[in-house]
Structures are given as C-alpha cells and as structure tokens.
KOLDOSE-360377 format. One record per atom (N, C-alpha, C, CB): residue in one letter; chain; x, y, z. Coordinates in nm, 4 decimals, padded with zeros to 6 digits. Glycine has a CB too. Example, Ala and Ser with C-alpha at 12.3 -4.5 7.8 and 13.67 -1.06 7.14 Angstrom:
REM KOLDOSE-360377
{a; A; {01.3190; -00.5690; 00.7800}}
{a; A; {01.2300; -00.4500; 00.7800}}
{a; A; {01.3200; -00.3300; 00.7800}}
{a; A; {01.1308; -00.4473; 00.9046}}
{s; A; {01.2850; -00.2250; 00.7080}}
{s; A; {01.3670; -00.1060; 00.7140}}
{s; A; {01.2900; 00.0030; 00.7870}}
{s; A; {01.4084; -00.0598; 00.5725}}
***
This chain:
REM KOLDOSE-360377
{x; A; {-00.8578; 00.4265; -00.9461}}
{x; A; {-00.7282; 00.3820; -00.9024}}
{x; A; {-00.7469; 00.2857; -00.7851}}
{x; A; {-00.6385; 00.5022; -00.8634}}
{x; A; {-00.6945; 00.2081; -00.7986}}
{x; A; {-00.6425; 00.0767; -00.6551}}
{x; A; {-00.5806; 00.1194; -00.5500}}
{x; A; {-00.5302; -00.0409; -00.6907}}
{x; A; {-00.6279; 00.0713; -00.4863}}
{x; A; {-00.5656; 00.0404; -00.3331}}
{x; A; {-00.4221; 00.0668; -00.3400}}
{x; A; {-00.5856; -00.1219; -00.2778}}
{x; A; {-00.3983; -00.0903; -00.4009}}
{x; A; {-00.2665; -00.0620; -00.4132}}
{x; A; {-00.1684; 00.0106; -00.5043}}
{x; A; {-00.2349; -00.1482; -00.4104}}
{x; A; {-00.2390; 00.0622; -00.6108}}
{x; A; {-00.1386; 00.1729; -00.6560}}
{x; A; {-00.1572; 00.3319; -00.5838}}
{x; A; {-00.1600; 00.1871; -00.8256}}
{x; A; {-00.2217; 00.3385; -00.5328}}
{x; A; {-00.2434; 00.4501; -00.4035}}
{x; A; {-00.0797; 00.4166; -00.3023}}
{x; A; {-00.4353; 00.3955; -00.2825}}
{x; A; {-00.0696; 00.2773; -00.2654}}
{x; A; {00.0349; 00.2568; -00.1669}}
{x; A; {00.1180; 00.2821; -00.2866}}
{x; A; {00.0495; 00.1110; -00.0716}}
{x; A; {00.1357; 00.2259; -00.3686}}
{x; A; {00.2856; 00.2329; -00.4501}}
{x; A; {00.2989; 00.4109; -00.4711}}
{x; A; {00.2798; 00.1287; -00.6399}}
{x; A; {00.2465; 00.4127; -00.5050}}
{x; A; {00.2561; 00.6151; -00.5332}}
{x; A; {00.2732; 00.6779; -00.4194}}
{x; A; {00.1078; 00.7053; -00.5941}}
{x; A; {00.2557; 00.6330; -00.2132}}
{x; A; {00.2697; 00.7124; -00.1160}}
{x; A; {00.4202; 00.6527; -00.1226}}
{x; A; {00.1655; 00.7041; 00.0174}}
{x; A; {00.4850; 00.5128; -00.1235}}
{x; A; {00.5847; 00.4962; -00.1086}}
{x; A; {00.7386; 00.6111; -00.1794}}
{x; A; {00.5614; 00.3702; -00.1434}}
{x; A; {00.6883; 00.6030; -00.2840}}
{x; A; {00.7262; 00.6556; -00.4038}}
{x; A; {00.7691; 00.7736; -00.3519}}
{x; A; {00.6263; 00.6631; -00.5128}}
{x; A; {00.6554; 00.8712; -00.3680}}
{x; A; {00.6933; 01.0010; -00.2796}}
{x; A; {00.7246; 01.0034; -00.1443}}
{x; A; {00.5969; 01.0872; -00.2795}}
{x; A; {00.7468; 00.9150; -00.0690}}
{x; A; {00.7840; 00.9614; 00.0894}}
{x; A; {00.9411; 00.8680; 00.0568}}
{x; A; {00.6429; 00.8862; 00.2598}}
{x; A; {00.9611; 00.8050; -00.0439}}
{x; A; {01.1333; 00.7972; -00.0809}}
{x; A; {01.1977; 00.8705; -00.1494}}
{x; A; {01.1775; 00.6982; -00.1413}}
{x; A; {01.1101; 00.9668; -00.2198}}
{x; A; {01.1203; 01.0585; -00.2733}}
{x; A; {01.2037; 01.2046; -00.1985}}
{x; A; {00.9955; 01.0619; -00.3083}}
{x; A; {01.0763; 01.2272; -00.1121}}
{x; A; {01.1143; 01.3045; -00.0023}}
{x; A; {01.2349; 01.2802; 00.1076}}
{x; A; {01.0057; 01.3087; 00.0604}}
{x; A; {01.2318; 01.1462; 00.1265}}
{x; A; {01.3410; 01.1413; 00.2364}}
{x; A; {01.4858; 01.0817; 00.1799}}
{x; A; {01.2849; 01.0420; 00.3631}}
{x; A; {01.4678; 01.0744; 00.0450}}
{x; A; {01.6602; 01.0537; 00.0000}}
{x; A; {01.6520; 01.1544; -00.0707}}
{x; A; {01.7389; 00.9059; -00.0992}}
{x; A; {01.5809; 01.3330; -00.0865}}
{x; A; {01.6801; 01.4441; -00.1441}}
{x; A; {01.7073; 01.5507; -00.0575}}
{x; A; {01.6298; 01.5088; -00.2677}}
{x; A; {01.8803; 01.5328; -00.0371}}
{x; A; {01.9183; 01.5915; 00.0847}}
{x; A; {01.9284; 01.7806; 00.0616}}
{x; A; {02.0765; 01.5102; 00.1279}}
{x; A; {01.9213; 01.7807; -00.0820}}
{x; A; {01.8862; 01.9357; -00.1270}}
{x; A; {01.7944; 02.0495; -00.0976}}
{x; A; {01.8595; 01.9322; -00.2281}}
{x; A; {01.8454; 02.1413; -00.0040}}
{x; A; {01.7500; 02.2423; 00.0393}}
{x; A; {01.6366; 02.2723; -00.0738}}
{x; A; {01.8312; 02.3749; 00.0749}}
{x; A; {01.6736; 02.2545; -00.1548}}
{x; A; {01.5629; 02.3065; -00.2714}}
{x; A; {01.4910; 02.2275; -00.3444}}
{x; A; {01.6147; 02.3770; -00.3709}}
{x; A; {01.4614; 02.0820; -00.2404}}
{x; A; {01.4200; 01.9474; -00.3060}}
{x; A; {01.2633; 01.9782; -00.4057}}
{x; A; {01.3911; 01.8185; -00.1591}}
{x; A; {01.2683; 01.9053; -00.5108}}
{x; A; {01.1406; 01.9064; -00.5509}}
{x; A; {01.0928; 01.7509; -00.5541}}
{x; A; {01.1303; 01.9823; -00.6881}}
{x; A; {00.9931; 01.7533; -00.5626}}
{x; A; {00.8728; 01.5857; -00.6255}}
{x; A; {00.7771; 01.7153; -00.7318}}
{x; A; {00.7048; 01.4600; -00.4195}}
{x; A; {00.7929; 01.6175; -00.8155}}
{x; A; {00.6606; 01.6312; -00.9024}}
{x; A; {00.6202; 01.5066; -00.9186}}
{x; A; {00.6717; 01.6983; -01.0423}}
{x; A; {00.4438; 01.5203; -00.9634}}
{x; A; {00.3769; 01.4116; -00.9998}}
{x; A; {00.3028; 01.4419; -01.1013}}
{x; A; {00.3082; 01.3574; -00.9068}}
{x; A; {00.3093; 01.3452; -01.2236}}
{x; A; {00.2529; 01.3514; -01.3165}}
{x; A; {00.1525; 01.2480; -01.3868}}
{x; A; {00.3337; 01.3795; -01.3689}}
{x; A; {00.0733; 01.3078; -01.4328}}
{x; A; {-00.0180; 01.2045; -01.5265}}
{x; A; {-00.0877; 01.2260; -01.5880}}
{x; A; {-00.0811; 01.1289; -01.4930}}
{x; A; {-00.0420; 01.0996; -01.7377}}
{x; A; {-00.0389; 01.0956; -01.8815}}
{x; A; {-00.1221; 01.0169; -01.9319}}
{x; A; {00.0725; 01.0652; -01.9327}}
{x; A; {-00.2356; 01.0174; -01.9822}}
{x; A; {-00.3887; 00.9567; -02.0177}}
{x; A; {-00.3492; 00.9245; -02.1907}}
{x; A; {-00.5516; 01.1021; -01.9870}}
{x; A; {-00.3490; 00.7874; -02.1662}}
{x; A; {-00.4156; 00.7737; -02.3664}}
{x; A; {-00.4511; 00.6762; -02.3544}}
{x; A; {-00.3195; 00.7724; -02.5215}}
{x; A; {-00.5432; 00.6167; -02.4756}}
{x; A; {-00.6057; 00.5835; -02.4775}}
{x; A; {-00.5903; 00.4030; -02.4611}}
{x; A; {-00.6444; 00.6565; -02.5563}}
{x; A; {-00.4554; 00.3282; -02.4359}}
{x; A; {-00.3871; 00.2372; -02.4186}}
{x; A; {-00.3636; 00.2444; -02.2311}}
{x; A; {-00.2608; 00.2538; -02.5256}}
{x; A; {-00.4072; 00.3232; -02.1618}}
{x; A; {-00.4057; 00.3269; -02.0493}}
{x; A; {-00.3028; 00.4740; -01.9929}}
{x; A; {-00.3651; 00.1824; -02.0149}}
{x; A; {-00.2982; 00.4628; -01.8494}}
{x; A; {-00.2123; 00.5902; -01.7895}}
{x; A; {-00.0860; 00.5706; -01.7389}}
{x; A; {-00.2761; 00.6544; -01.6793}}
{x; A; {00.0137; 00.6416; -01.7611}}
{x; A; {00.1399; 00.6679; -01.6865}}
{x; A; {00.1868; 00.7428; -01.5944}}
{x; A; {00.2047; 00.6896; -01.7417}}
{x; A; {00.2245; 00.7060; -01.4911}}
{x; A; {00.1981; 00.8215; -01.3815}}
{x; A; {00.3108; 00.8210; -01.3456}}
{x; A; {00.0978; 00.8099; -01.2629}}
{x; A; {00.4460; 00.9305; -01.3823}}
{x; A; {00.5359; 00.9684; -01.3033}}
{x; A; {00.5813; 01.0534; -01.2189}}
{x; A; {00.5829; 00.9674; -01.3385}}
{x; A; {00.6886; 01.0224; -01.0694}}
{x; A; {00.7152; 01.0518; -00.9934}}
{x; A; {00.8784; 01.1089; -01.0289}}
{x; A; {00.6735; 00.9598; -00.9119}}
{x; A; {00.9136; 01.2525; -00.9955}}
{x; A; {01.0130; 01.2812; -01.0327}}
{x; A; {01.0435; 01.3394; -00.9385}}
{x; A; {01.0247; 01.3272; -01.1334}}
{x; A; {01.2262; 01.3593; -00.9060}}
{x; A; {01.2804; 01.5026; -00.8266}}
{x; A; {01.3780; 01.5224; -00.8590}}
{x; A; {01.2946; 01.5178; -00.6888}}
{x; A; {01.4517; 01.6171; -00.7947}}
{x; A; {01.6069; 01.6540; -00.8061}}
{x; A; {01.7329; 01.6135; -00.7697}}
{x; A; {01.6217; 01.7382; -00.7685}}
{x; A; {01.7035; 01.4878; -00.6661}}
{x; A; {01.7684; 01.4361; -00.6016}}
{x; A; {01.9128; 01.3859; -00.6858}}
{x; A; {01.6830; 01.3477; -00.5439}}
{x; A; {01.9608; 01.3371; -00.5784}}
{x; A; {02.1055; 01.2678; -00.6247}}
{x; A; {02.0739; 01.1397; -00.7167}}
{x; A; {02.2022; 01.2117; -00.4804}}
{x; A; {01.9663; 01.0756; -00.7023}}
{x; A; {01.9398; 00.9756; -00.7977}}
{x; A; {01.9661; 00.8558; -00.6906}}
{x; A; {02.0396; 00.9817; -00.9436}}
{x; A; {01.9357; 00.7485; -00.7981}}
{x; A; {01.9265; 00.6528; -00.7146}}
{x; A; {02.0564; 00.5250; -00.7388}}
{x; A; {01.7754; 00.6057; -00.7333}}
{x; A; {02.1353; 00.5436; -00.6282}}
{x; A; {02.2372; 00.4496; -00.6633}}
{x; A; {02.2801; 00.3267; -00.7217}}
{x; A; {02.2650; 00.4368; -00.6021}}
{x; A; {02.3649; 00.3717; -00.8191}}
{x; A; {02.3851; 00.2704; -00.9463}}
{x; A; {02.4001; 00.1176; -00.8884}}
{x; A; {02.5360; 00.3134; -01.0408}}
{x; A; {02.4061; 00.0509; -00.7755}}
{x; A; {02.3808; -00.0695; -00.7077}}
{x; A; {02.2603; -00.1347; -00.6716}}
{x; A; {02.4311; -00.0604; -00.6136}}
{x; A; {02.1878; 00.0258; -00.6117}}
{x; A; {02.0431; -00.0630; -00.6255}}
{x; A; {01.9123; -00.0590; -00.7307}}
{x; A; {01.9769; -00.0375; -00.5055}}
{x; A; {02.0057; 00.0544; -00.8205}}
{x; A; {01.8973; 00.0191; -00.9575}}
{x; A; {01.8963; -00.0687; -01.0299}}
{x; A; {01.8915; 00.0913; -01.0514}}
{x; A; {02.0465; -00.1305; -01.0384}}
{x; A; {02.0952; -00.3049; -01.0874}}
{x; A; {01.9865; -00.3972; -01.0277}}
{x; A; {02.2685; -00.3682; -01.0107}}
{x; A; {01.9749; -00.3910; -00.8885}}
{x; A; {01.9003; -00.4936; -00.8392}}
{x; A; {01.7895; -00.5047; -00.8515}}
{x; A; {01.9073; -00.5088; -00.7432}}
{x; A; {01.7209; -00.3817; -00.8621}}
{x; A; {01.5644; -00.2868; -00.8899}}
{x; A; {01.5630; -00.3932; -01.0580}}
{x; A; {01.5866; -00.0222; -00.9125}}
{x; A; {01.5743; -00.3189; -01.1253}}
{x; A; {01.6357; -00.3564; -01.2711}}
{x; A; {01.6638; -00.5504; -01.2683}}
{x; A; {01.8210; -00.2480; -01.2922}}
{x; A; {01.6733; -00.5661; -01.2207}}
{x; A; {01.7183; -00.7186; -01.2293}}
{x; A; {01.5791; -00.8340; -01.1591}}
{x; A; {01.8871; -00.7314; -01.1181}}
{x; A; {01.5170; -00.7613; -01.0374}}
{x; A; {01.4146; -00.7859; -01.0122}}
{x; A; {01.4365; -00.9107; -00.8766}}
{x; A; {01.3457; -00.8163; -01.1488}}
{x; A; {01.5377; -00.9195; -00.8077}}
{x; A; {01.6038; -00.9942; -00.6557}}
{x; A; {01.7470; -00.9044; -00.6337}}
{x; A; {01.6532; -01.2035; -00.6781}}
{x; A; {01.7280; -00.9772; -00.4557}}
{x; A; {01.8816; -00.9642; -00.3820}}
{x; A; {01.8792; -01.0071; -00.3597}}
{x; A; {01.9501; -00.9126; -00.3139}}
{x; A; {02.0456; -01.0321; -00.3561}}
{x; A; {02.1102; -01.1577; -00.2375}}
{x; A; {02.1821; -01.1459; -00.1530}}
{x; A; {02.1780; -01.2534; -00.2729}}
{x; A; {02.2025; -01.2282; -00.1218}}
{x; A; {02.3363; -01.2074; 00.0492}}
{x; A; {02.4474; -01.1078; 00.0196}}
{x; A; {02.4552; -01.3834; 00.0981}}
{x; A; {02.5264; -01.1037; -00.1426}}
{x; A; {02.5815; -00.9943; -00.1496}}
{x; A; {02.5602; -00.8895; -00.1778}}
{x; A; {02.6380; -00.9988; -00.1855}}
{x; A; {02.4321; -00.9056; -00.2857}}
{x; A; {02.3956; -00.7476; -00.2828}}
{x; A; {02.2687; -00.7391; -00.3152}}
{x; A; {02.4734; -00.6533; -00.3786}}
{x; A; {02.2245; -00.6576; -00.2194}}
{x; A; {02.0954; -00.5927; -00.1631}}
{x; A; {02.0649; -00.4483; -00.1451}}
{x; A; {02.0791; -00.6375; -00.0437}}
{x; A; {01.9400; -00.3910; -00.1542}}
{x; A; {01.9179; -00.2600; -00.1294}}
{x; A; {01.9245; -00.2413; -00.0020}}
{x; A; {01.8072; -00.2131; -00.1767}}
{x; A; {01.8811; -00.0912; 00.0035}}
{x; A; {01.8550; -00.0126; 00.1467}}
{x; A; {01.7419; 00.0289; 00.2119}}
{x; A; {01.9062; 00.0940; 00.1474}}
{x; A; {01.6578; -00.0532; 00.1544}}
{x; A; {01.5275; -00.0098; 00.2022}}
{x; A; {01.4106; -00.1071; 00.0880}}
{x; A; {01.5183; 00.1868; 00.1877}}
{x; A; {01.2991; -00.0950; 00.1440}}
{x; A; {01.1937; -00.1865; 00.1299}}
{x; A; {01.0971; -00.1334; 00.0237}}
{x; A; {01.1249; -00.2099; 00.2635}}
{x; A; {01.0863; 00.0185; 00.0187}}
{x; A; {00.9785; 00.1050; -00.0439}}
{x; A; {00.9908; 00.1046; -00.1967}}
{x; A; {00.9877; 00.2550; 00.0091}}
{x; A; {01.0892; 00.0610; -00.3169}}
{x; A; {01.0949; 00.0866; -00.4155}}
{x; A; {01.0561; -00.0995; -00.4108}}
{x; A; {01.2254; 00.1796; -00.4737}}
{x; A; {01.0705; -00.1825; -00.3609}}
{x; A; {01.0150; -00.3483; -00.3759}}
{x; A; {00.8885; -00.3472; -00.3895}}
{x; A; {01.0386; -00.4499; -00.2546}}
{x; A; {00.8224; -00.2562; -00.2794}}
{x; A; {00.6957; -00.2652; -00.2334}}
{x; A; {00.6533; -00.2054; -00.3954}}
{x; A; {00.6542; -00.1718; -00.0734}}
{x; A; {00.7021; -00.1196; -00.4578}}
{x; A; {00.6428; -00.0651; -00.5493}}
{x; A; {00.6709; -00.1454; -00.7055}}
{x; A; {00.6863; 00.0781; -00.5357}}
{x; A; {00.7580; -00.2267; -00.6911}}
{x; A; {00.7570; -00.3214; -00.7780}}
{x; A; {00.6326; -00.4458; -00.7624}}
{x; A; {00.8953; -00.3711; -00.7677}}
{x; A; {00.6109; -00.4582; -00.6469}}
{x; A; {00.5458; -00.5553; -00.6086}}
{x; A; {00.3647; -00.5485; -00.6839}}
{x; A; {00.5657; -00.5451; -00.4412}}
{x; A; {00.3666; -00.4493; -00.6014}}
{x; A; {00.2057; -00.3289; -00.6950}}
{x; A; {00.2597; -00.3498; -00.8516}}
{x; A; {00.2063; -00.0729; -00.6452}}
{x; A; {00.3315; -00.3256; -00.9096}}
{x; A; {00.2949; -00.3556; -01.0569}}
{x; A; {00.2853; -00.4511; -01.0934}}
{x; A; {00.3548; -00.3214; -01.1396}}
{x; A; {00.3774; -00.5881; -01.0495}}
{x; A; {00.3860; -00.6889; -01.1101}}
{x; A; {00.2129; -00.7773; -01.0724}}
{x; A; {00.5378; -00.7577; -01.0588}}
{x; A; {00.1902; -00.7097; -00.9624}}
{x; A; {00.0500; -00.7661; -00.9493}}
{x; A; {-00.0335; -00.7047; -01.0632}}
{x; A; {-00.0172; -00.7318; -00.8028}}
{x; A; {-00.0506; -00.5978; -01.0516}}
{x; A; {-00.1597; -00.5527; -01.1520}}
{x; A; {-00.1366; -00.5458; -01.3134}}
{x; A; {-00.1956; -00.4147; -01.1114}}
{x; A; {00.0012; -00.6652; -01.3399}}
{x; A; {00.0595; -00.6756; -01.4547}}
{x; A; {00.1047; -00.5157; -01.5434}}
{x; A; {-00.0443; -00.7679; -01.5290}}
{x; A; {00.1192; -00.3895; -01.5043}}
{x; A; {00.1864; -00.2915; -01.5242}}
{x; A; {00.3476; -00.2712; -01.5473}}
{x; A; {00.1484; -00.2371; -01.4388}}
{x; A; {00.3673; -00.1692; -01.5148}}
{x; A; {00.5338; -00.1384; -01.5952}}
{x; A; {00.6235; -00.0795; -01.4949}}
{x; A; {00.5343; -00.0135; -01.7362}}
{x; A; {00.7417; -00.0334; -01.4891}}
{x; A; {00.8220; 00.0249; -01.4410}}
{x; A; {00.9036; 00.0834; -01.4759}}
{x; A; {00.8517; -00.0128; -01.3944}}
{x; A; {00.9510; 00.1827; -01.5070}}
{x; A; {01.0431; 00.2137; -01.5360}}
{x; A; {01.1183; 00.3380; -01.4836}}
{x; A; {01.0242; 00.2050; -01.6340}}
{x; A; {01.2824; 00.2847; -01.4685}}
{x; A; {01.3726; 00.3621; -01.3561}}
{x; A; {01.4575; 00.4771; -01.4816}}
{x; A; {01.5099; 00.2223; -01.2466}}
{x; A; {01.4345; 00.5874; -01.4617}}
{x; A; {01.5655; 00.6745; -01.5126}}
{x; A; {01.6029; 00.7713; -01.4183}}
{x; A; {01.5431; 00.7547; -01.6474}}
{x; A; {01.7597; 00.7287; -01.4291}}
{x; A; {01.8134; 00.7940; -01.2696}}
{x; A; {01.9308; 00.8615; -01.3701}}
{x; A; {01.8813; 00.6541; -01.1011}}
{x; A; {01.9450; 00.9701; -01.2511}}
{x; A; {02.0814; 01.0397; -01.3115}}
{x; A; {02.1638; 01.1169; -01.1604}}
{x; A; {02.0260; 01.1864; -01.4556}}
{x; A; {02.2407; 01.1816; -01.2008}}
{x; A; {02.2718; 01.2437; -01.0820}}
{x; A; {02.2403; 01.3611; -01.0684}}
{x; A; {02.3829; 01.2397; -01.0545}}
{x; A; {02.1184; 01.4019; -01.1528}}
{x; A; {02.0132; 01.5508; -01.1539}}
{x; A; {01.9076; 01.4880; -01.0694}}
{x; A; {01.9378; 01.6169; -01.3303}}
{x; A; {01.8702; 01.3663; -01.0549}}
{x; A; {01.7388; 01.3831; -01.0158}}
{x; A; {01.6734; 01.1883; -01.0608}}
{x; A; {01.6596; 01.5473; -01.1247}}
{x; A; {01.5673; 01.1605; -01.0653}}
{x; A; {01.5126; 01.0510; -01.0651}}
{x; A; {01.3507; 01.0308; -01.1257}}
{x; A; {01.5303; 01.0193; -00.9354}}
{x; A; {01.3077; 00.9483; -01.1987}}
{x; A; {01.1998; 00.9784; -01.2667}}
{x; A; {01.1557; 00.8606; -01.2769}}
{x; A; {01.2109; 01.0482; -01.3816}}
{x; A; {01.0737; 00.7742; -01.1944}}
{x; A; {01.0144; 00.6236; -01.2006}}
{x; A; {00.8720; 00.6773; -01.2532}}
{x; A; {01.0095; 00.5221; -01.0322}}
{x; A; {00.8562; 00.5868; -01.3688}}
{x; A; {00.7618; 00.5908; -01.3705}}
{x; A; {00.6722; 00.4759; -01.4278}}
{x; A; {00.7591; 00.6858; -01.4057}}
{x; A; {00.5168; 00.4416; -01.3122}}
{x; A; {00.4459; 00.3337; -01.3576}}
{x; A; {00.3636; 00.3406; -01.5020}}
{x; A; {00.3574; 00.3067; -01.2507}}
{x; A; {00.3700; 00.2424; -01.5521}}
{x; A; {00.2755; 00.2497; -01.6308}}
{x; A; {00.1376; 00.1294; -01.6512}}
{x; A; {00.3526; 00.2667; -01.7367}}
{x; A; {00.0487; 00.1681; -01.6413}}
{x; A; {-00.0715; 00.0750; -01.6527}}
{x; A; {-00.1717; 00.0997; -01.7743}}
{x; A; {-00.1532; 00.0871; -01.5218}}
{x; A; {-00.2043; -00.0512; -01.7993}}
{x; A; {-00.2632; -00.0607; -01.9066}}
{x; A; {-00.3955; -00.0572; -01.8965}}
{x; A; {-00.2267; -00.1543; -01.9644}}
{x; A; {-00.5008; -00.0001; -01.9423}}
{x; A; {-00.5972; -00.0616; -01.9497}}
{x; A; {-00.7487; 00.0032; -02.0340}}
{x; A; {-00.6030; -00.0906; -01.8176}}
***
C-alpha cells in the first residue's frame, strides 16, 4: 500500500469518527482481494453524509455557491484520481460506506 492511500484511509476514518454524533458510533474497515485488484471500505452508523456535499463529492468541484465543509473527503478524492482508482459514495441516513477501489 502507498503513502498516499495510507493518508486517504486516516482521513476517511478520523471523518468518520468526528461527524457520528451517536453514543454508539461504529467505523468498520474492510478489505476485499480479487484478483482484478482490492477494495477497501470504510463504513459507520452515522447520519450520513449530506445530500449537498455528496452532489459536489459526486460531481467532482465547488463553487462560490456551493461548497463543502471540510477538506478530508477532497483529499481522498485526490489519492484516487492520482493512483487512477475508484470511489464510491453510498450514504443513507443509517450510516455511510465509501469505498476505494484499486486496480491492479
């Protein structure tokens, strides 16, 4: 594993940790080996991730009108698009489940 998917995966979980306001927060981390490369998802219970900045997440910029709240889910876009990998956001209001995927 890279450098930088080491940073994308601390980001991950320490946004993880600090947007679920639920006494009974969980993170799990997972990872899925075949033979097309690994997927490694980050999940919890949280409230999910608000339907404004997954548009923007999802869309891939902000602008003057609308922008996220923080830097740590960019940073983790940033790590994939370098190492030509994947992303993918499924949010709900149970919880949140990004998960990278890399090829190789």
């Amino acid at each position: 594993m890279t450098p930088d998917i080491i940073h994308a995966l601390e980001n991950l979980v320490e946004n993880t940790a600090g947007h679920n306001p639920n006494d009974d927060a969980e993170i799990r981390v997972t990872l899925d080996e075949d033979p097309d490369g690994v997927a490694i998802a980050v999940e919890d219970n949280g409230p999910g991730i608000p339907p404004n900045e997954l548009t923007l997440l999802e869309r891939g910029q902000e602008d003057v009108l609308n922008y996220g709240s923080g830097i740590g889910l960019w940073i983790v876009t940033m790590v994939i698009d370098e190492i030509d990998g994947a992303l993918r956001y499924d949010a709900s209001d149970d919880g949140t489940r990004i998960t990278l995927r890399i090829e190789g």
